[in-house]
C-alpha positions as CSV (number, residue, x, y, z in Angstrom):
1,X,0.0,0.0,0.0
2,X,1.4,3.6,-0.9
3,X,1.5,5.6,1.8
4,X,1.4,9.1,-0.4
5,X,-1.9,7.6,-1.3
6,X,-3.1,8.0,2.2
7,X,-1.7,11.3,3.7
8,X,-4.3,14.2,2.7
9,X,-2.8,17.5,2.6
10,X,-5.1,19.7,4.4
11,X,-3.9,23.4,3.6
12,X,-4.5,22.0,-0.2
13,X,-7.5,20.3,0.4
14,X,-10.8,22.0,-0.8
15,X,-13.8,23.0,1.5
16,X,-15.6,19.6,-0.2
17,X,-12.8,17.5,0.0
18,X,-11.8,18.5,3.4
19,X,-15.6,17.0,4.3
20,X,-15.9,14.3,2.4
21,X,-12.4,12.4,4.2
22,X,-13.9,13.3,7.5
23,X,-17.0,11.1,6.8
24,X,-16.7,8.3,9.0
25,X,-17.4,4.7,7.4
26,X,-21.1,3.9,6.8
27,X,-22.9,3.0,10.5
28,X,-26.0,1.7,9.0
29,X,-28.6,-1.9,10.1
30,X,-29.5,-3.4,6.9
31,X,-33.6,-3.8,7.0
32,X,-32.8,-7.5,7.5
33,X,-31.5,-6.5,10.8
34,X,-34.0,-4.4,11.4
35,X,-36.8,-6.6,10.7
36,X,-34.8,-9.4,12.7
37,X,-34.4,-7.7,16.0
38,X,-38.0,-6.6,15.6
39,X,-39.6,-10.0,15.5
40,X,-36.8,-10.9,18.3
41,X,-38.4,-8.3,20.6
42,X,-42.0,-9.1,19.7
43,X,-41.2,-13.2,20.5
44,X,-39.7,-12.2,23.9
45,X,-42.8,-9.7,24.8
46,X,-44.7,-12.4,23.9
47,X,-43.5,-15.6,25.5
48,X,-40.5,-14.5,27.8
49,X,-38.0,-16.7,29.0
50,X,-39.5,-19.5,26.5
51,X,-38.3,-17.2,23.8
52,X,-34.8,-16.0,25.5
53,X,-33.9,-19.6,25.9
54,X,-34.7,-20.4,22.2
55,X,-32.9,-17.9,20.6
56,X,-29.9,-18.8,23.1
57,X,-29.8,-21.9,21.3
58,X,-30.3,-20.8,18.0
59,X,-28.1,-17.9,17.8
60,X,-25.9,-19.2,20.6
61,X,-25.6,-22.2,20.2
62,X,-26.1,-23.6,23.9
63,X,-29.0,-24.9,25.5
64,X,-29.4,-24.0,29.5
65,X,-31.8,-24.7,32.0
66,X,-31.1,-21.9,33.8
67,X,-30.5,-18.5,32.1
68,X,-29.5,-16.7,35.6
69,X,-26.2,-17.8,37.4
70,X,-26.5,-18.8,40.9
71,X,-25.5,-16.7,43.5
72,X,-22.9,-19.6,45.0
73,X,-21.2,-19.6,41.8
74,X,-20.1,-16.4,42.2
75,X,-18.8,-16.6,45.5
76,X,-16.9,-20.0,44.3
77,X,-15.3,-17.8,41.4
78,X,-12.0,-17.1,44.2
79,X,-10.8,-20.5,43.1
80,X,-10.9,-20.5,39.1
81,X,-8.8,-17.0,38.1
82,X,-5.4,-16.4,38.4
83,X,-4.4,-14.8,41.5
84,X,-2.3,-12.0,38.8
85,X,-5.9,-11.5,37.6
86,X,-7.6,-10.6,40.8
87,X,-4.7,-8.3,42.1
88,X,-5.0,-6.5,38.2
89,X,-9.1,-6.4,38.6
90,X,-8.7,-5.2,41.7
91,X,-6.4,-2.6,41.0
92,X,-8.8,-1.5,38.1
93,X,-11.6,-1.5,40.6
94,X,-9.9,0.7,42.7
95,X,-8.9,3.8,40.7
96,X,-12.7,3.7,38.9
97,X,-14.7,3.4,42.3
98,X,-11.9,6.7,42.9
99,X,-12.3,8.6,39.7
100,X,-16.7,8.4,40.1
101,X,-16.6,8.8,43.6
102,X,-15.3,12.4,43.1
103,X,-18.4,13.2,40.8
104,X,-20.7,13.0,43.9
105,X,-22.4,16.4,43.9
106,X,-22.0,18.3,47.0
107,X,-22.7,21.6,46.2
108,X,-26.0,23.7,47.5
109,X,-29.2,22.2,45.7
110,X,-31.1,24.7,47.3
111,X,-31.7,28.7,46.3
112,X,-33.9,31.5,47.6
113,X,-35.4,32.7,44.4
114,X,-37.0,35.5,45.8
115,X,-38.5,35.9,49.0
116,X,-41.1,33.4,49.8
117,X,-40.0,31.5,47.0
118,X,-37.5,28.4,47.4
119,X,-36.1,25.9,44.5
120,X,-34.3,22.9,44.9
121,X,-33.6,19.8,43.7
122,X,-32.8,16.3,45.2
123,X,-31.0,13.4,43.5
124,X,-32.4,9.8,43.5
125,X,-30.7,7.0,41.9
126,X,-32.4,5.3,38.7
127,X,-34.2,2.2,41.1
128,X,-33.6,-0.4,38.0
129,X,-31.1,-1.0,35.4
130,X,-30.3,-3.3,32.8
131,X,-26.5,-3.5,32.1
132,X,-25.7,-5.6,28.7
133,X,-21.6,-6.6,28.9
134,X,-20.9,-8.2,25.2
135,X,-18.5,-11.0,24.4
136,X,-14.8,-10.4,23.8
137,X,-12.2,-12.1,22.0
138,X,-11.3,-14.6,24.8
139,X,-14.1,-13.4,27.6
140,X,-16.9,-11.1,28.3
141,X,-16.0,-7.8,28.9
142,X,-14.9,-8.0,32.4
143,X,-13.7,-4.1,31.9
144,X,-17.3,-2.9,31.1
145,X,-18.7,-4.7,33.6
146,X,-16.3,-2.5,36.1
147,X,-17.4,0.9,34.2
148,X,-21.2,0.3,34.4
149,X,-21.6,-1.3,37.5
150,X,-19.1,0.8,39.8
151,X,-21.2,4.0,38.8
152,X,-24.7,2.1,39.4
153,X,-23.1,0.7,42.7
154,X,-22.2,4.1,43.8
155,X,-25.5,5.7,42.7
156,X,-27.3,3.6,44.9
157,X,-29.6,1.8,42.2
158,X,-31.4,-0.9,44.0
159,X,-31.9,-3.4,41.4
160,X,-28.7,-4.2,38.7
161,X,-29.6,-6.6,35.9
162,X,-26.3,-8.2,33.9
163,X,-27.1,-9.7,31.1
164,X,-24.1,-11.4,28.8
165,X,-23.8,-14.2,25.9
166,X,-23.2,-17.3,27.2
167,X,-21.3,-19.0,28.4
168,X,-20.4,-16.6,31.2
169,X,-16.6,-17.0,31.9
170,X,-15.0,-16.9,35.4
171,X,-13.6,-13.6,35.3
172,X,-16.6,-12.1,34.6
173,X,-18.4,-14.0,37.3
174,X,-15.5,-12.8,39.1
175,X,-15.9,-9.2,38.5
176,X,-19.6,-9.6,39.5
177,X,-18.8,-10.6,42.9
178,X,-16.0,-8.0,43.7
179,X,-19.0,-5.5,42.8
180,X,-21.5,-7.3,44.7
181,X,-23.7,-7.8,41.7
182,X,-26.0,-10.6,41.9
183,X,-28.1,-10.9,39.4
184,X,-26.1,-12.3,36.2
185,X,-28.0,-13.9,33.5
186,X,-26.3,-15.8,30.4
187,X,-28.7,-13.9,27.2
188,X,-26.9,-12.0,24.6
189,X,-28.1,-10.3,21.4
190,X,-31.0,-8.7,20.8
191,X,-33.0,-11.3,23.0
192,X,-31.2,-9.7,26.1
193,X,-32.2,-6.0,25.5
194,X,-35.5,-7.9,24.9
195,X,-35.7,-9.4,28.4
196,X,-34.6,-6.4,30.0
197,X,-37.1,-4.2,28.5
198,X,-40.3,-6.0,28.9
199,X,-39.6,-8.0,32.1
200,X,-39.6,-12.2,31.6
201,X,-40.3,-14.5,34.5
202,X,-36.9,-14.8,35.3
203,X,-35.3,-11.2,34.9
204,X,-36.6,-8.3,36.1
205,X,-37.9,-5.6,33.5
206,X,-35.7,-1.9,34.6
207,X,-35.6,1.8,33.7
208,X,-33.0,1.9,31.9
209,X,-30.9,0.2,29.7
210,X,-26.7,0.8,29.6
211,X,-23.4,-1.2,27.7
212,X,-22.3,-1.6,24.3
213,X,-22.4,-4.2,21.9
214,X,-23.0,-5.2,18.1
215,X,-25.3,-4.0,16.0
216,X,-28.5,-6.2,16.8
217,X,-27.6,-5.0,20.3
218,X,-27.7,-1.4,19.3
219,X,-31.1,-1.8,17.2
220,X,-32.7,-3.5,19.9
221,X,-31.8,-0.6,22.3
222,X,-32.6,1.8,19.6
223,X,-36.2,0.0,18.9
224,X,-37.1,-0.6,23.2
225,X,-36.4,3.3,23.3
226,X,-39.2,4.3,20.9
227,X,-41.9,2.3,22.4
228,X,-43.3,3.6,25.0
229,X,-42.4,1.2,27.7
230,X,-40.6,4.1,30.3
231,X,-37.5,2.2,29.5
232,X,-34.5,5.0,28.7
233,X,-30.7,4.2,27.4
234,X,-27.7,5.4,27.7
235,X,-26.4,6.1,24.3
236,X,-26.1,4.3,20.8
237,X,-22.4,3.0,20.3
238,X,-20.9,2.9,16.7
239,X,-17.4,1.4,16.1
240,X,-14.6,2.3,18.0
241,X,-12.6,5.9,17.1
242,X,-9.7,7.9,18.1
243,X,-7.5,10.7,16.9
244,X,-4.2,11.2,17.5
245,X,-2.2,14.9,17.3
246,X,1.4,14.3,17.1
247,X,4.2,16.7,16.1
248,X,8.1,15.6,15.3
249,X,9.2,15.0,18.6
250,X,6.5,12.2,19.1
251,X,7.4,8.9,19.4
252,X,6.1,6.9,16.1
253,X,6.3,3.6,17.9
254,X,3.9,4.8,20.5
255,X,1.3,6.5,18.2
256,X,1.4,3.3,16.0
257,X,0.8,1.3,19.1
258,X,-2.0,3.4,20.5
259,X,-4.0,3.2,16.4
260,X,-3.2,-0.4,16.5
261,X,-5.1,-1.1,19.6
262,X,-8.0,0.6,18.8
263,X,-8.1,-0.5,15.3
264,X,-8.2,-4.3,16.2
265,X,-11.5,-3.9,18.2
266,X,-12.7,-4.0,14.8
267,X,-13.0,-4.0,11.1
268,X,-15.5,-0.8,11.2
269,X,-13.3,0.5,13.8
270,X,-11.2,4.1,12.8
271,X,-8.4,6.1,13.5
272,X,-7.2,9.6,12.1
273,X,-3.2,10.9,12.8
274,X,-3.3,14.9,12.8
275,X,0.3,16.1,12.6
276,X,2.5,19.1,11.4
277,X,5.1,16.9,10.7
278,X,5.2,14.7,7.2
279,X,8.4,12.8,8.5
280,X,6.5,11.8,11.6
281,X,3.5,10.5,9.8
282,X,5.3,8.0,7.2
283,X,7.2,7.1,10.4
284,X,3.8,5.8,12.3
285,X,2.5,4.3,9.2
286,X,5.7,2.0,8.6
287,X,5.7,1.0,12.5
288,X,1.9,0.3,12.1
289,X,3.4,-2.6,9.6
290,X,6.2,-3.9,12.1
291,X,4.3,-4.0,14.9
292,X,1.2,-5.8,13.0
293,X,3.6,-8.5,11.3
294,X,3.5,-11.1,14.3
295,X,-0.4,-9.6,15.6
296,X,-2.9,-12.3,15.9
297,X,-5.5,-9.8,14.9
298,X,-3.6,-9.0,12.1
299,X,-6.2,-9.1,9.4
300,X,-8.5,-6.9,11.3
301,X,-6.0,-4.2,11.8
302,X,-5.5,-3.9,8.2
303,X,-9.0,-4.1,7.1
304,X,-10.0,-1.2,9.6
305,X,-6.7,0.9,8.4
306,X,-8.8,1.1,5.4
307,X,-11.1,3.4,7.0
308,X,-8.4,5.7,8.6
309,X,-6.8,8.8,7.5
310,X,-3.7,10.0,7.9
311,X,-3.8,14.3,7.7
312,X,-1.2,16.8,7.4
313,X,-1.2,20.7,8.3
314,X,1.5,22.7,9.2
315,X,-0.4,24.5,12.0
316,X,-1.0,22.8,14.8
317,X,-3.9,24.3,16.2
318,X,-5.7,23.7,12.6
319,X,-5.6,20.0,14.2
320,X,-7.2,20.7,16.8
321,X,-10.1,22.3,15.0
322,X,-10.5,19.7,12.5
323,X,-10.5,17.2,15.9
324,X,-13.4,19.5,17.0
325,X,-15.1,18.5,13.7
326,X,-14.4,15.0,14.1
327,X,-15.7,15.2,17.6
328,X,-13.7,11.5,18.1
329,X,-14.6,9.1,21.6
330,X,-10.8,9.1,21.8
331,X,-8.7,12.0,21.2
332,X,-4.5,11.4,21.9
333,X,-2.4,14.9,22.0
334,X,1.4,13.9,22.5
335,X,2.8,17.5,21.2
336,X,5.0,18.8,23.9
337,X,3.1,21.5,24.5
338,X,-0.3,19.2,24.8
339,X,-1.6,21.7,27.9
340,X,-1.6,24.4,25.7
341,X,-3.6,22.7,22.9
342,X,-5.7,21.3,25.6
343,X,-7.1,24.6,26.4
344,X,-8.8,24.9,22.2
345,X,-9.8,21.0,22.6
346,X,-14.1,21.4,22.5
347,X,-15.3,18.1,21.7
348,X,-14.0,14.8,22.3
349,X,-15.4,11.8,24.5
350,X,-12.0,10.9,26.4
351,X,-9.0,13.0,26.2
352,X,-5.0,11.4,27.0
353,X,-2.0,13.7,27.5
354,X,1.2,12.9,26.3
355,X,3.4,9.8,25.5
356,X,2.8,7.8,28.4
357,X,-1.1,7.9,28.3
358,X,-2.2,4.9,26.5
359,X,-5.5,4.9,25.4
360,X,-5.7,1.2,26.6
361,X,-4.9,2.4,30.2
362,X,-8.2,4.7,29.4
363,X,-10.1,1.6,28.7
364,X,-9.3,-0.5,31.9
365,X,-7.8,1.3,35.0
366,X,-6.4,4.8,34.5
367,X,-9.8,5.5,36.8
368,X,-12.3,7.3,33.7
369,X,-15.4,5.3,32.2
370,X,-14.3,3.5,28.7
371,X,-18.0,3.9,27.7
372,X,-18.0,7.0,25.6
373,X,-19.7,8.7,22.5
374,X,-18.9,7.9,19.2
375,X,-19.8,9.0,15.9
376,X,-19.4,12.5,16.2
377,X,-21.9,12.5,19.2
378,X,-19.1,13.5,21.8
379,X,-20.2,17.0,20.4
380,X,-23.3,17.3,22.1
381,X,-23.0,14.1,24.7
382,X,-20.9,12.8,27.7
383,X,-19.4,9.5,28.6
384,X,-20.7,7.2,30.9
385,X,-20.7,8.6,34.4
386,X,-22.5,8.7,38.2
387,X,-25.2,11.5,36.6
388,X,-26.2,8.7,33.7
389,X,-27.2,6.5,36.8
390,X,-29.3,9.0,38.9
391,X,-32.5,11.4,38.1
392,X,-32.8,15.0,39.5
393,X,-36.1,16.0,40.9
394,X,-36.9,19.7,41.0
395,X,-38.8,21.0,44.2
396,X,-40.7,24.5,44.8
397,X,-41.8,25.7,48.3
398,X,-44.2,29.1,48.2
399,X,-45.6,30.6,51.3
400,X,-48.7,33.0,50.8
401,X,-45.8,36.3,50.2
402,X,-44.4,34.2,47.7
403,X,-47.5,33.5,46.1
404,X,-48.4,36.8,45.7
405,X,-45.2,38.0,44.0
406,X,-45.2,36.3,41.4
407,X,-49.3,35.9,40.9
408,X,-50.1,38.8,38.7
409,X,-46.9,37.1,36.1
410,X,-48.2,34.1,35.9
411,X,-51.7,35.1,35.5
412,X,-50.5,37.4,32.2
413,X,-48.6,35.0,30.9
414,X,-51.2,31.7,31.2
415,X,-53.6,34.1,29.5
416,X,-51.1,34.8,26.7
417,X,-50.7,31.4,25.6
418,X,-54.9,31.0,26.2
419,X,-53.9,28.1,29.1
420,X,-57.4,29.1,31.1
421,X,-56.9,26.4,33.2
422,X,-53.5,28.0,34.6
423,X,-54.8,31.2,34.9
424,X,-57.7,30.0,36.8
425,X,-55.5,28.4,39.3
426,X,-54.1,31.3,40.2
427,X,-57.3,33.7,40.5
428,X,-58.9,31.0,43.4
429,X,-56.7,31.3,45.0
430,X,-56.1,35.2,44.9
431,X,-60.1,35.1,45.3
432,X,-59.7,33.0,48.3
433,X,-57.0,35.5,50.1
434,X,-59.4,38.8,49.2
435,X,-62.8,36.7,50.6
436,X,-61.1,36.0,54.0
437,X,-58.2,38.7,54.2
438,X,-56.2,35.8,56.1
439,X,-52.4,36.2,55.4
440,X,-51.5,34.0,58.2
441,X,-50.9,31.0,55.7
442,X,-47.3,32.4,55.2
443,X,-46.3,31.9,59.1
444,X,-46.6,28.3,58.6
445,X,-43.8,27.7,56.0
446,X,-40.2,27.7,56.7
447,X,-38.9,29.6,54.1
């Protein structure tokens, strides 16, 4: 593959061109897939577990008589990982519980609005969620199991639903009982969204539904959320992302590293290298090929460098705004001066500083949730943190004073928009306060 082929020259590049290579590859469900997860969800409303445990066979190949994994399984799970495992989960478990710990909220949630008038607001956890944790290469994904259920745990939410494909491997039953979750249930696909949305006989229908996965699992998430069950999710994943800004004094073996790792997740997955430097870029690009040769996910590397770009500007900060564009879930700066770029960085899901942050430390224990936006959506929305697994619920307080401050307003403004219900609800009561010219009513509140 020529390389010259894939540097674009950005200071050359027309306004059209300069849009078109930002377009990410095509995220899209065929109508087969559509259709599929459709009649998945309808047989699961339908007929429940009968339903989850025949498309475990069908699509999974495995026939249980239990879908839910017993509680003394989980505590047995001590015995059958490595004891280098536990000490690294634990580790991992450590800085996350750390990192979302600090986004409690402790400042005032009450204000005097005016004087007989007081707002606040209280913060209740979400009571039930459904987490799906999708299958890995050699396990389910132990690492999202830490990022959704440390925030749920610290939330407080009462009820936490796992769902994964079967079979369930040790460390993820492992996982589960470092974070006293026990309620696992071996259902992938579609069929798990399923379960979780409507409720079956054996798992629990919730509020909300949170974890990534492929893309029956996003279209069944998609299709729950549109039908008017009260069930909510957390966000619709595409394939993995993540630009890098380099300049000449970066190290090429570490950017290659860093696009390698993200690239394997999959073959829709993408990267983009930003630099000022032409020398540095060829550089990364010919490491990408060393470090691949003996890679066991070889061919997937190279089928998802396909969809990434390699983009040259002399100005640095002209990488940053076409980053801002891209609005990536990871976003790599190693320039030197990467606190100073920081400061002109708007959108990105998950930010790393300099050579030494791998984006693969992001993803298991640098302490920050792995579950971020992708496809340009970390222009408008977070990643996964404590807020995602708790409700606000706004609270107003008038005494009689209060009342009549702000009367006369709302009585001109109801009327305005012709809402004569409104309106009326304010005149009773101004009618009841002239009939028996009792202000005492205000004594009584606290405010």
């Amino acid at each position: 593959m020529n390389i010259d082929i894939n540097i674009y020259y950005w200071d050359k590049m027309s306004d059209l061109e300069k849009k078109n290579v930002l377009v990410r590859p095509s995220f899209s469900y065929s109508k087969k897939v559509k259709r599929d997860v459709k009649k998945i969800l309808n047989n699961v409303k339908k007929s429940g577990d009968l339903a989850v445990h025949k498309y475990n066979f069908l699509l999974d190949k495995i026939k249980l008589t239990e879908i839910k994994i017993n509680c003394d399984k989980i505590k047995e799970e001590d015995i059958l990982v490595s004891k280098m495992f536990k000490k690294s989960i634990l580790h991992a478990k450590k800085n996350i519980e750390k990192f979302h710990n600090l986004q409690k909220r402790y400042k005032k949630t009450s204000i005097l609005i005016e004087h007989g008038i007081n707002c606040r607001y209280i913060e209740k956890p979400i009571s039930n969620v459904g987490i799906y944790i999708p299958k890995g290469v050699r396990s389910n994904l132990f690492s999202t199991m830490l990022m959704l259920c440390i925030p749920a745990k610290i939330a407080g939410c009462k009820n936490i639903v796992v769902c994964s494909p079967p079979s369930i491997s040790n460390e993820l039953l492992y996982t589960a009982k470092i974070c006293n979750i026990k309620n696992v249930f071996q259902v992938g696909g579609a069929q798990a969204i399923a379960a979780m949305a409507f409720g079956t006989n054996s798992i629990a229908k919730v509020d909300k539904i949170f974890g990534p996965g492929n893309f029956y699992v996003t279209e069944a998430k998609n299709q729950v959320s549109k039908m008017n069950l009260g069930v909510s999710i957390d966000m619709l994943a595409g394939p993995s992302e993540l630009v890098i800004i380099a300049d000449k004094y970066s190290n090429a073996g570490f950017i290659a590293s860093d696009l390698i790792a993200q690239l394997e997740h999959g073959k829709d997955s993408h990267t983009i290298l930003l630099s000022n430097s032409i020398s540095l870029i060829k550089k990364v690009y010919k490491e990408i090929n060393l470090q691949i040769l003996d890679l066991p996910r070889k061919a997937i590397v190279k089928a998802s460098l396909l969809n990434s770009k390699f983009i040259f500007s002399k100005d640095l900060l002209k990488c940053i705004h076409i980053s801002n564009i891209y609005a990536p879930e990871h976003l790599s700066i190693y320039s030197e001066n990467y606190n100073v770029l920081l400061k002109y960085v708007e959108n990105a899901g998950s930010i790393f500083l300099g050579s030494w942050s791998a984006v693969a430390i992001g993803d298991y224990c640098s302490g920050t949730n792995h579950v971020l936006p992708t496809y340009g959506y970390a222009s408008s929305v977070s990643g996964i943190g404590l807020k995602d697994f708790i409700k606000n619920i706004t609270i107003q307080e008038l005494t009689c004073k209060g009342f009549l401050k702000v009367s006369n307003t709302v009585e001109i403004l109801s009327n305005s928009e012709g809402l004569d219900g409104h309106e009326r609800s304010i005149k009773i009561r101004n009618k009841y306060l002239k009939e028996t010219k009792n202000f005492e009513l205000q004594k009584t509140s606290k405010i």
